[in-house]
C-alpha beads as a LAMMPS data file, in Angstrom:
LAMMPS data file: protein, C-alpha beads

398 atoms
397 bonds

1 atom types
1 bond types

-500.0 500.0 xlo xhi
-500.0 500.0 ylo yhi
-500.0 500.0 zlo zhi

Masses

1 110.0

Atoms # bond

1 1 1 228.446 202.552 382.569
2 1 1 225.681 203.843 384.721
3 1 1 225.032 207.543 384.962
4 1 1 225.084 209.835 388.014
5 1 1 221.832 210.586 389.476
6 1 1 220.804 213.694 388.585
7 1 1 219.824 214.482 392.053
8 1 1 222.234 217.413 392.719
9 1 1 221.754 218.880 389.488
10 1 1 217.857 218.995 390.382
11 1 1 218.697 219.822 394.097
12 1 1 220.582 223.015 392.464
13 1 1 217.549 223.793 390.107
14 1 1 215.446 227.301 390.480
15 1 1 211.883 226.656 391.957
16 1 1 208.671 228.296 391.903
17 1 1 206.430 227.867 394.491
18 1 1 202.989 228.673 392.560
19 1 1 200.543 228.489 396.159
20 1 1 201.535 229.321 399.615
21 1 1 199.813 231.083 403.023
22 1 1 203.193 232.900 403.902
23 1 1 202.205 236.273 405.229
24 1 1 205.276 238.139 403.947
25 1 1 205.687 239.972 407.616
26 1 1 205.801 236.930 409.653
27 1 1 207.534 234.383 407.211
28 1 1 209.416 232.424 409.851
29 1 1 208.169 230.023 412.528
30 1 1 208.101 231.942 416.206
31 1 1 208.841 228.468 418.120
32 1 1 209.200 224.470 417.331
33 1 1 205.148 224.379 417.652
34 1 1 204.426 226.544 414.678
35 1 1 206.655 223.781 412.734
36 1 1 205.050 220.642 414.440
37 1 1 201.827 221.778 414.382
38 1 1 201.738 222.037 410.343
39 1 1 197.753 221.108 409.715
40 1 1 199.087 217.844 407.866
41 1 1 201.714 216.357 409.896
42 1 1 199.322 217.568 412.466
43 1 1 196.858 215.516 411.150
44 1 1 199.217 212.147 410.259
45 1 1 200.323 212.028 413.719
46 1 1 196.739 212.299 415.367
47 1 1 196.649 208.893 413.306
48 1 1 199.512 207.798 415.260
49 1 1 197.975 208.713 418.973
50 1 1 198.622 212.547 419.111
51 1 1 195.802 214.310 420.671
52 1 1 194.007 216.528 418.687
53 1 1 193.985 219.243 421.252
54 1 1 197.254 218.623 422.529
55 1 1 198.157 222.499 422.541
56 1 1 196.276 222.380 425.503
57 1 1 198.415 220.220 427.668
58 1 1 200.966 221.167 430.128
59 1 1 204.438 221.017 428.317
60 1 1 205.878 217.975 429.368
61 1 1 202.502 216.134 428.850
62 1 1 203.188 217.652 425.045
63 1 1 206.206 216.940 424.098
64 1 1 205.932 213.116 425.582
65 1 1 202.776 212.961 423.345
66 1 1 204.541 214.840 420.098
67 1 1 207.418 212.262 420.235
68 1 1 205.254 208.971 420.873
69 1 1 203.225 209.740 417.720
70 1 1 206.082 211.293 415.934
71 1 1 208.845 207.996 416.115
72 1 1 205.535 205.943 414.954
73 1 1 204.787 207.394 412.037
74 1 1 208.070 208.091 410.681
75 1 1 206.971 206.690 407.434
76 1 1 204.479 209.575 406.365
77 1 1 205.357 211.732 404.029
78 1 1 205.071 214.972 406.410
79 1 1 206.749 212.683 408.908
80 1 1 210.110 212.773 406.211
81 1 1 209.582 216.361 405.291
82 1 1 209.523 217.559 408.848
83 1 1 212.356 215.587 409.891
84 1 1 214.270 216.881 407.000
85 1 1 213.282 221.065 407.595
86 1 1 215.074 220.321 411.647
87 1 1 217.881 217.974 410.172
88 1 1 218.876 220.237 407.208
89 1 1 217.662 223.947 408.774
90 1 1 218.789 223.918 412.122
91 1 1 220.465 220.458 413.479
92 1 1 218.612 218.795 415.354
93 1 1 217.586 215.167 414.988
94 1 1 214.531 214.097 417.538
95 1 1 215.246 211.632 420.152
96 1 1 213.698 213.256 423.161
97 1 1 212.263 215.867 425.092
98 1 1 216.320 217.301 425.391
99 1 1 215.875 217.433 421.901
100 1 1 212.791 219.444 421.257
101 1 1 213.773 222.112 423.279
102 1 1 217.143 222.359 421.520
103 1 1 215.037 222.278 418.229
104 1 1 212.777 225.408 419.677
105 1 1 215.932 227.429 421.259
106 1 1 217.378 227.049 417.609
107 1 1 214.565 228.052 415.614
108 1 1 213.885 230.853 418.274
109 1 1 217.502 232.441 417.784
110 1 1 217.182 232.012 413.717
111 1 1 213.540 233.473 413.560
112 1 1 215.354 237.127 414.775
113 1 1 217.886 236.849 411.919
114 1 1 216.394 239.135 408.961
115 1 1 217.948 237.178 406.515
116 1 1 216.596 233.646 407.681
117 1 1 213.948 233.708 405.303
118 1 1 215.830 234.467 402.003
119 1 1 218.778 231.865 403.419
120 1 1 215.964 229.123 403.755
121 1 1 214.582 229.464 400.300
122 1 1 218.393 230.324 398.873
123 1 1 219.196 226.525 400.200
124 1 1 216.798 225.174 397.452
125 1 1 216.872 227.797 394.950
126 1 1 213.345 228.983 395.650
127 1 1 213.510 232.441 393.831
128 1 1 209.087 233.163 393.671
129 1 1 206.562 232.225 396.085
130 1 1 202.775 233.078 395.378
131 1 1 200.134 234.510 397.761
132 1 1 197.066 235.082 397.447
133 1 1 195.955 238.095 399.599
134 1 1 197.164 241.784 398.926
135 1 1 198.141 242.134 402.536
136 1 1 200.399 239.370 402.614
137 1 1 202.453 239.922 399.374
138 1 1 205.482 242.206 400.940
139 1 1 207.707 239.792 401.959
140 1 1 210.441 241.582 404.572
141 1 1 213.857 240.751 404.511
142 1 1 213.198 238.868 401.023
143 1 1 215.053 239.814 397.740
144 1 1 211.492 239.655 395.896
145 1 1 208.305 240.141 397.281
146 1 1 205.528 237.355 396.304
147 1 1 203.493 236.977 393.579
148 1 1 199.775 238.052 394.338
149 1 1 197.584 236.359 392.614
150 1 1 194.295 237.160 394.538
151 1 1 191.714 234.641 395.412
152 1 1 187.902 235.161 394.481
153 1 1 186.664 232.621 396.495
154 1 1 185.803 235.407 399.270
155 1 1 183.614 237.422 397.184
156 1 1 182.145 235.853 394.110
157 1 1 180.140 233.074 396.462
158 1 1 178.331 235.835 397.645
159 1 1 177.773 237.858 394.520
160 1 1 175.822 234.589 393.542
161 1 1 174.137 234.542 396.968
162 1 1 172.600 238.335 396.517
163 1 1 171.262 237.385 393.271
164 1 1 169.283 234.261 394.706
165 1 1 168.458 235.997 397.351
166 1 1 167.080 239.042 395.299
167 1 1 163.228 239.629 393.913
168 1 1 165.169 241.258 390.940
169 1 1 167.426 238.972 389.776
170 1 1 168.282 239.964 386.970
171 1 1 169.236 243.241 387.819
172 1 1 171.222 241.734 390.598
173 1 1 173.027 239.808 387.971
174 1 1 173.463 242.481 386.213
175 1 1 175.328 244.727 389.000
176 1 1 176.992 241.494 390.129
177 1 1 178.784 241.088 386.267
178 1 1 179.715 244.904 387.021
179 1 1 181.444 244.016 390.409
180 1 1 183.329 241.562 388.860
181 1 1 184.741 243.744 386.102
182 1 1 185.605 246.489 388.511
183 1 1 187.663 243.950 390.631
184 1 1 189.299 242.087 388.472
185 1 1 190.442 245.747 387.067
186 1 1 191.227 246.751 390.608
187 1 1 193.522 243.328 390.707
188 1 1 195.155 244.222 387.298
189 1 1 196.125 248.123 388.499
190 1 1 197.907 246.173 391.653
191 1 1 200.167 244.148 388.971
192 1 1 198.154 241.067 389.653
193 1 1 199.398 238.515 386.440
194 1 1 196.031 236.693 387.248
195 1 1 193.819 234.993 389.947
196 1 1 192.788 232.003 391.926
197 1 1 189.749 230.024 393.229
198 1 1 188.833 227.350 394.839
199 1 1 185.590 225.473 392.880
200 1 1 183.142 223.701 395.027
201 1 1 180.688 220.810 394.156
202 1 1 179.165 222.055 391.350
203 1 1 176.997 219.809 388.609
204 1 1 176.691 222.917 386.056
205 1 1 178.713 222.662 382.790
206 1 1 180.178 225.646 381.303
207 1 1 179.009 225.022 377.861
208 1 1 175.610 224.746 378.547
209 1 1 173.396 228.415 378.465
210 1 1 172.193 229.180 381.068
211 1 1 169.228 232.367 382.280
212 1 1 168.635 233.854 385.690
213 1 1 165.080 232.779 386.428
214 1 1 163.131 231.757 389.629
215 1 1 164.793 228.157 389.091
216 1 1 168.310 228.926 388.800
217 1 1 171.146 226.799 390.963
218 1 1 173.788 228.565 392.430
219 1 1 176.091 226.252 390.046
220 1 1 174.381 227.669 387.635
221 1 1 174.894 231.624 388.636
222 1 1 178.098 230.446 389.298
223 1 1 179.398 229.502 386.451
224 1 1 177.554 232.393 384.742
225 1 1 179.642 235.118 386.481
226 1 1 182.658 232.979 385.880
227 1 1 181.988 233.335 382.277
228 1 1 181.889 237.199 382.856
229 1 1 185.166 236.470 385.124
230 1 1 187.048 234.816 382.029
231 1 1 185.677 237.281 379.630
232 1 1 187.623 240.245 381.461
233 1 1 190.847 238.476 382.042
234 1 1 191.316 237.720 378.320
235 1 1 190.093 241.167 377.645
236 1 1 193.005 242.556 380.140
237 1 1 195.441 239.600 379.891
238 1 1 195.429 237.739 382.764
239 1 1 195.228 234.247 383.521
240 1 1 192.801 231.791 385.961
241 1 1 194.070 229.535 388.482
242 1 1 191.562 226.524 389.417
243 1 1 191.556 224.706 392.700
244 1 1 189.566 221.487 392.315
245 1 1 189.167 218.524 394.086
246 1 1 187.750 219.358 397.800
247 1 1 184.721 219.434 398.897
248 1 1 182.867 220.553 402.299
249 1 1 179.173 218.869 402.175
250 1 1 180.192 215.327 403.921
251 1 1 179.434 216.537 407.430
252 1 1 182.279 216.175 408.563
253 1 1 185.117 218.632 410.280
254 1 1 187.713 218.640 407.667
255 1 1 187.166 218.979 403.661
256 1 1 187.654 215.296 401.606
257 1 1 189.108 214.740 398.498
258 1 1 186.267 213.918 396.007
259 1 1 186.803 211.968 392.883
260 1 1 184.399 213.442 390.634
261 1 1 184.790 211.842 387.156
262 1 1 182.980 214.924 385.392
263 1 1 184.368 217.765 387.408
264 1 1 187.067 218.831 384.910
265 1 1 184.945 218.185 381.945
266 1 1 182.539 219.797 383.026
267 1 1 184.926 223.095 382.747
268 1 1 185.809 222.635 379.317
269 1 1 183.092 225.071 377.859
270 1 1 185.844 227.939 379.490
271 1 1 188.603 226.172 377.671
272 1 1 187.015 225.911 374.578
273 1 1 185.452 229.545 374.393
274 1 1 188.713 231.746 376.126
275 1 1 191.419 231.898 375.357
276 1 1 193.260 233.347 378.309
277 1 1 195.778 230.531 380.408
278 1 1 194.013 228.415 382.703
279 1 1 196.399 226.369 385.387
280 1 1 194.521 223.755 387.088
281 1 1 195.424 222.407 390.357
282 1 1 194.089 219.307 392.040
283 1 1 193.420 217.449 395.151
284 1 1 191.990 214.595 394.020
285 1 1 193.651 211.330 392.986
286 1 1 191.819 210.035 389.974
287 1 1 191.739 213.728 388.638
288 1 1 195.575 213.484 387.689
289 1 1 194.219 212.103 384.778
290 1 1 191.775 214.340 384.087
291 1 1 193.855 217.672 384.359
292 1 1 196.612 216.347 381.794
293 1 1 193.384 215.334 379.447
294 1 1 192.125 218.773 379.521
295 1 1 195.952 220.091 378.762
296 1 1 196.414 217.482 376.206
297 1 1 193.102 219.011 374.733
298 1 1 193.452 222.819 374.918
299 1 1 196.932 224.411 374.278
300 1 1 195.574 227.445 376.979
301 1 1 194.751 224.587 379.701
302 1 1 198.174 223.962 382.228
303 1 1 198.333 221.162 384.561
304 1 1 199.581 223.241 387.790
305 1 1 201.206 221.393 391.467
306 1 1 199.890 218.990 393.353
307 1 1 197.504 220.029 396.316
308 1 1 195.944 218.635 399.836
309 1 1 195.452 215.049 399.482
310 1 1 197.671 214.932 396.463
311 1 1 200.843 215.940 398.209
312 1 1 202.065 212.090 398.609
313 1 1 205.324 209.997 396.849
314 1 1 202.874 208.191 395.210
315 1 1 200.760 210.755 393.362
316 1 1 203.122 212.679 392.214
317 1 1 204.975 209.806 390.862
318 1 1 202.095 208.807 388.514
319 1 1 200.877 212.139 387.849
320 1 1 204.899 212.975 386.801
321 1 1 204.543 210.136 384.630
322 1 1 200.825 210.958 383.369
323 1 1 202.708 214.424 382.184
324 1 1 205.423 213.011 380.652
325 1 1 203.960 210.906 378.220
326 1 1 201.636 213.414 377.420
327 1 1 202.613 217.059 377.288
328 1 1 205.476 219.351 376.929
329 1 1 207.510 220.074 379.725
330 1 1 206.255 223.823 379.181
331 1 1 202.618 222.815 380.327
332 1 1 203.158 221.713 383.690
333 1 1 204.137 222.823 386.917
334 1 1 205.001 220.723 390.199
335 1 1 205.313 223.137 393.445
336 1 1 202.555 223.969 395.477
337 1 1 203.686 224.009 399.057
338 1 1 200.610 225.184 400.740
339 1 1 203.159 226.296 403.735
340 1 1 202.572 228.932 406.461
341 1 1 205.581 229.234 407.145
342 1 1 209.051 229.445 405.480
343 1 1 210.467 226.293 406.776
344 1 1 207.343 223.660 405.772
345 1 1 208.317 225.500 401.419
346 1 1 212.374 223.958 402.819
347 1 1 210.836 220.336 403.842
348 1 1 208.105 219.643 401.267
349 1 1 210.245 221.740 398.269
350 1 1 213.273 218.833 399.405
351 1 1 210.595 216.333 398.998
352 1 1 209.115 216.707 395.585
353 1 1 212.763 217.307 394.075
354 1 1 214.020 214.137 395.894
355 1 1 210.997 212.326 393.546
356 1 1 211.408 214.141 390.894
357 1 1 215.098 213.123 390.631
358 1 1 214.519 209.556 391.441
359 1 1 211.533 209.628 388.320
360 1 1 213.894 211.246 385.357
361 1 1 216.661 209.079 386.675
362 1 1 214.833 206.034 385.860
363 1 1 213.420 207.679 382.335
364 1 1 216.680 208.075 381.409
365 1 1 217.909 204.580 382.548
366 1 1 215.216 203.041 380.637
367 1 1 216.080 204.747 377.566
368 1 1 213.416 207.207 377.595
369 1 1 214.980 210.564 377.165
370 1 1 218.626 211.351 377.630
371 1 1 219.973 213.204 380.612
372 1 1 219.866 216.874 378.661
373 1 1 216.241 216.377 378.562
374 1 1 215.962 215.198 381.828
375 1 1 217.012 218.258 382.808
376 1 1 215.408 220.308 380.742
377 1 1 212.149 218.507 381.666
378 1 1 213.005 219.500 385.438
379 1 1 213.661 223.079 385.050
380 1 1 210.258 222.894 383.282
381 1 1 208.367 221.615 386.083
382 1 1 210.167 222.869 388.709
383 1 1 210.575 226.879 387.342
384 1 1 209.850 227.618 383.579
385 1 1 206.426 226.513 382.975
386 1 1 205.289 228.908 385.637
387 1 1 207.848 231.497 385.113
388 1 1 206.262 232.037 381.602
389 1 1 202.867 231.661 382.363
390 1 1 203.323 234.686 385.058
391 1 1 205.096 236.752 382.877
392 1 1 208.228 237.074 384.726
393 1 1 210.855 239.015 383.694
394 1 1 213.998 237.838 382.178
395 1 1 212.292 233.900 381.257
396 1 1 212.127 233.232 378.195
397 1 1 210.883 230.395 377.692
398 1 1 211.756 227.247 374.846

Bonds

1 1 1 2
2 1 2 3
3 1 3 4
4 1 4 5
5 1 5 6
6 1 6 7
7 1 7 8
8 1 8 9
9 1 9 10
10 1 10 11
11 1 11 12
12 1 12 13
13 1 13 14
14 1 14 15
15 1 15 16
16 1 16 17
17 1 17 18
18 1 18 19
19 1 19 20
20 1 20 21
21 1 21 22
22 1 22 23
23 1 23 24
24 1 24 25
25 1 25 26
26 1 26 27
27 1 27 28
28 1 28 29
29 1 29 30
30 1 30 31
31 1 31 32
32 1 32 33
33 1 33 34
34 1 34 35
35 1 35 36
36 1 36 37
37 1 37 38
38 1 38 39
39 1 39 40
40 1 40 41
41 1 41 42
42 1 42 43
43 1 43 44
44 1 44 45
45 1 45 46
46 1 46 47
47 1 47 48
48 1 48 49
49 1 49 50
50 1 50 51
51 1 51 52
52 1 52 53
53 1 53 54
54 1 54 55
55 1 55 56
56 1 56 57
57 1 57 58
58 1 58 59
59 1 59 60
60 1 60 61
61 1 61 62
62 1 62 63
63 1 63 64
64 1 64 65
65 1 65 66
66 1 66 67
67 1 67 68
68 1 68 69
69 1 69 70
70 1 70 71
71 1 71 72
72 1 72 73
73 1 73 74
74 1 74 75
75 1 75 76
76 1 76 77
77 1 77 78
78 1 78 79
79 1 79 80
80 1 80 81
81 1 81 82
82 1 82 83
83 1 83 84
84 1 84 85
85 1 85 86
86 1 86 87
87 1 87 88
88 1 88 89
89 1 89 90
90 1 90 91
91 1 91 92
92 1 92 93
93 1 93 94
94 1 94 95
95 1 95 96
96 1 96 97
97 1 97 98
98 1 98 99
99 1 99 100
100 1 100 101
101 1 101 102
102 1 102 103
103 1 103 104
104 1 104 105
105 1 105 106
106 1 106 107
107 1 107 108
108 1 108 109
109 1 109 110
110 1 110 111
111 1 111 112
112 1 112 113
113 1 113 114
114 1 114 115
115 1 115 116
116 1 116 117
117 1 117 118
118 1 118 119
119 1 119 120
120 1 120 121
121 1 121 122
122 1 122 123
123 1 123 124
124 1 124 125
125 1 125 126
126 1 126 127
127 1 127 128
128 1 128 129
129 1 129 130
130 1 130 131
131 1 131 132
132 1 132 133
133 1 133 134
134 1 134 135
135 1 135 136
136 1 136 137
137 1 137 138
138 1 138 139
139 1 139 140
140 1 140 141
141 1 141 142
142 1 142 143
143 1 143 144
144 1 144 145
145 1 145 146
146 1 146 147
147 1 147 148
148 1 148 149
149 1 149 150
150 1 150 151
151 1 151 152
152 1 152 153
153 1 153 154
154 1 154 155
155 1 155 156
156 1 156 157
157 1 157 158
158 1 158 159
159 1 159 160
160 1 160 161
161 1 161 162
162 1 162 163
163 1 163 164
164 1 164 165
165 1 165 166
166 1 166 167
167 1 167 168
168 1 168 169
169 1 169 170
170 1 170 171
171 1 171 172
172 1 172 173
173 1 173 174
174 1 174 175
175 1 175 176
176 1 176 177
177 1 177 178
178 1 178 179
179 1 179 180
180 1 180 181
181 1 181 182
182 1 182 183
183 1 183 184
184 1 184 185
185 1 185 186
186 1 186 187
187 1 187 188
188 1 188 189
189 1 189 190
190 1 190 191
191 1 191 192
192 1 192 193
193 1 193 194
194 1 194 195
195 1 195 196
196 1 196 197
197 1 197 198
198 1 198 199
199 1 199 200
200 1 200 201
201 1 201 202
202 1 202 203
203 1 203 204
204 1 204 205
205 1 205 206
206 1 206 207
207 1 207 208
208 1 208 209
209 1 209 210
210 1 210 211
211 1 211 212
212 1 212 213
213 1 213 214
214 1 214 215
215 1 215 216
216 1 216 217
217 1 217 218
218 1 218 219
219 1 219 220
220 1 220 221
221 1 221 222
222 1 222 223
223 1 223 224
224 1 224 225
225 1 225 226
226 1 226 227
227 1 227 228
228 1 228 229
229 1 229 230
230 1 230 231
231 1 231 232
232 1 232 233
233 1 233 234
234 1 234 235
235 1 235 236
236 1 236 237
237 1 237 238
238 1 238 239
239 1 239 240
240 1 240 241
241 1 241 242
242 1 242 243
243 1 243 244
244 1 244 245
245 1 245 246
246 1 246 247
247 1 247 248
248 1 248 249
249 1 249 250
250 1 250 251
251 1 251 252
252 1 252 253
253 1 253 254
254 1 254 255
255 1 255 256
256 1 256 257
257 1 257 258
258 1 258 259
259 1 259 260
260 1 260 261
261 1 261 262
262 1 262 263
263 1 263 264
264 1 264 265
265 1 265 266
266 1 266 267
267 1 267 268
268 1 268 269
269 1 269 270
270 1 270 271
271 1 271 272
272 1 272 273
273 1 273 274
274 1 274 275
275 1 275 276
276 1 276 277
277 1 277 278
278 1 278 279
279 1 279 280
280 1 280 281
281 1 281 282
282 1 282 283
283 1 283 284
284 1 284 285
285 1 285 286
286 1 286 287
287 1 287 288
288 1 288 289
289 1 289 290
290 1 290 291
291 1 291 292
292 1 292 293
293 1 293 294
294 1 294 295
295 1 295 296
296 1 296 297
297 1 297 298
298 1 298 299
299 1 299 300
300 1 300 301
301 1 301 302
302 1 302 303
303 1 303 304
304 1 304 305
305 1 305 306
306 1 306 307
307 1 307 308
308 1 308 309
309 1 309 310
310 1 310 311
311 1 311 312
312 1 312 313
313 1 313 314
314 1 314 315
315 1 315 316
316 1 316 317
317 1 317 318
318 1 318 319
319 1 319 320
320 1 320 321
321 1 321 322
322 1 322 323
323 1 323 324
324 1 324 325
325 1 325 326
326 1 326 327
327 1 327 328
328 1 328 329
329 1 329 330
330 1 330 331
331 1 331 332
332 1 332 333
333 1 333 334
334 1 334 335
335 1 335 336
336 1 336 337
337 1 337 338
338 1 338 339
339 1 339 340
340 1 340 341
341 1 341 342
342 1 342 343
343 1 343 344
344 1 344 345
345 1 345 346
346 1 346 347
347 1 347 348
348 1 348 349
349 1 349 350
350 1 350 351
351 1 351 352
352 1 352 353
353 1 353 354
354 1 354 355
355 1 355 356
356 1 356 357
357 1 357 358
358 1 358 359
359 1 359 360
360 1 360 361
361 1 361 362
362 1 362 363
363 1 363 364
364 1 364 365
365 1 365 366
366 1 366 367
367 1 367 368
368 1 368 369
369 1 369 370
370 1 370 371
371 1 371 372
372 1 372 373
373 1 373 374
374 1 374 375
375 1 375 376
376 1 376 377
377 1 377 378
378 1 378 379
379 1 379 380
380 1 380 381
381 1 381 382
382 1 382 383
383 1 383 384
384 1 384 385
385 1 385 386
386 1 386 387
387 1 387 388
388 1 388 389
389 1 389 390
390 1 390 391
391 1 391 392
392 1 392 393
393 1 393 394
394 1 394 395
395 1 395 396
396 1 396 397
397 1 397 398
């Protein structure tokens, strides 16, 4: 006899969100707009016909021009998510303009309920989000506030700028390996478990040496200070979060997913030589692979959620299936939501659990793993991995 899908059983599971942009005093949309104009449905309905400046437009004009592109592209994977945060959250299914404005009275009314926010992520068992900016990390109304794990993308670009820039380099490197140290202590007083950045194109490799001198690349300086970076979390503890997979040198308006076949082995020199946890999140396709390689290869390396371009059925159904045959449940996790506001964690949370339901119940149909494991493998991805890699109280992990 066929077995039940284990879709409520995953449906009921705790989640992690590992990256958001909440700002924990204005977690919940204002108006319908602050939903539907989500940077990537935003950007799959502009496919469809929506104008890219349609904020502009008188209302009518914008609503008539939401719906056109919205009933078009009802196939996109924002397109489902969306539909399922004003279907599931507040009741409203989109027909017409009626129907907009019912959607925007609703989420108007909820967004003054102090307890909307913990009832949205309650509904899917969301019990952490992560932030990355001190000033956003108290989350009102919230029975946790977030996890900070600060960003250095800000600051350590332009540490390597004022050494380039310098006629004493290496006395600017010097004071820029002491900057680091001080902040990454000043992160650790705040509770900070670890940090996060972004890595742009870079051709360096971090087990090469490398000297400041006249001919240095800022790759090079780069990964220099993040050497010094690495050294002080394993000396306090702390863990490194990598963002790979977009880059910003195509002329063009938005970042692009780049496919760079050396980019993650060209980090393993940090693998190798620290042993602090690295989680490694990316945006590119054909780096799916290359993440689960690197965590294949280094017990301290974690395959993290799936980011930007990633975020699609089909990516995270190979890359769920890359992991599985691969690594222990305990070495990946699956959420990163990227939202900005509370409701776009509900839709694209509903998402990846729908396909991560829909994956173990075929492993288990095909005689893979049995339905304990299934679930075991889901709590994984969905909670525990992260859980004990952030050091939160009460996990303990298998």
């Amino acid at each position: 006899m066929k077995e039940a899908s284990l879709l409520d059983d995953i449906m009921a599971m705790d989640v992690i969100d590992t990256h958001t942009h909440l700002a924990g005093d204005h977690l919940c949309a204002e108006d319908f707009w602050e939903i539907a104009d989500y940077f990537w449905l935003n950007r799959e309905l502009q496919s469809a016909g929506y104008p890219p400046g349609a904020g502009s437009l008188p209302e009518e004009k914008r609503i008539e021009a939401f719906l056109n592109a919205y009933h078009v592209s009802r196939n996109t994977l924002m397109n489902i998510a969306f539909t399922t945060i004003l279907k599931d959250l507040y009741g409203v299914k989109l027909t017409d303009a009626a129907s907009v404005r019912e959607a925007d009275a609703r989420i108007k009314a909820h967004r003054k309920d102090p307890g909307w926010a913990q009832n949205v992520a309650d509904r899917l068992h969301v019990r952490r989000f992560a932030v990355n900016h001190p000033q956003h990390a108290s989350f009102e109304g919230m029975a946790h506030d977030a996890l900070l794990f600060p960003r250095i993308d800000g600051w350590l670009p332009k540490l390597v700028g004022q050494i380039l820039q310098s006629d004493r380099r290496e006395e600017a490197f010097e004071l820029a390996k002491e900057q680091v140290r001080k902040q990454l202590g000043e992160y650790q007083e705040m509770g900070c478990p670890g940090i996060m950045t972004t890595l742009p194109e870079f051709e360096a490799s971090a087990h090469e040496t490398y000297r400041i001198g006249r001919d240095s690349r800022s790759d090079e300086v780069l990964f220099m200070l993040l050497h010094e970076a690495c050294a002080e979390l394993e000396r306090r503890g702390m863990f490194l979060q990598l963002f790979l997979g977009v880059e910003r040198r195509w002329g063009i308006a938005s970042a692009a997913p780049v496919n760079d076949p050396l980019r993650v082995v060209r980090l393993y020199g940090f693998f190798e030589k620290y042993s602090i946890p690295f989680e490694l999140v990316t945006a590119a396709e054909l780096s799916n692979l290359d993440v689960v390689q690197a965590a294949w290869n280094f017990p301290n390396v974690h395959v993290g959620g799936m980011w930007w371009y990633n975020f699609r059925a089909s990516t995270y159904t190979q890359s769920m299936q890359y992991r599985l045959e691969a690594l222990a449940p305990a070495k990946s996790s699956l959420i990163v939501s990227d939202a900005r506001c509370i409701e776009w964690t509900y839709g694209k949370i509903h998402v990846v659990k729908r396909l991560l339901a829909g994956f173990l119940d075929e492993q288990v149909a095909k005689g893979w793993m049995d339905r304990e494991f299934a679930l075991y493998c889901g709590a994984q991805w969905l909670y525990g991995s992260a859980a004990g890699r952030y050091g939160l109280k009460g996990w303990e992990g298998a």
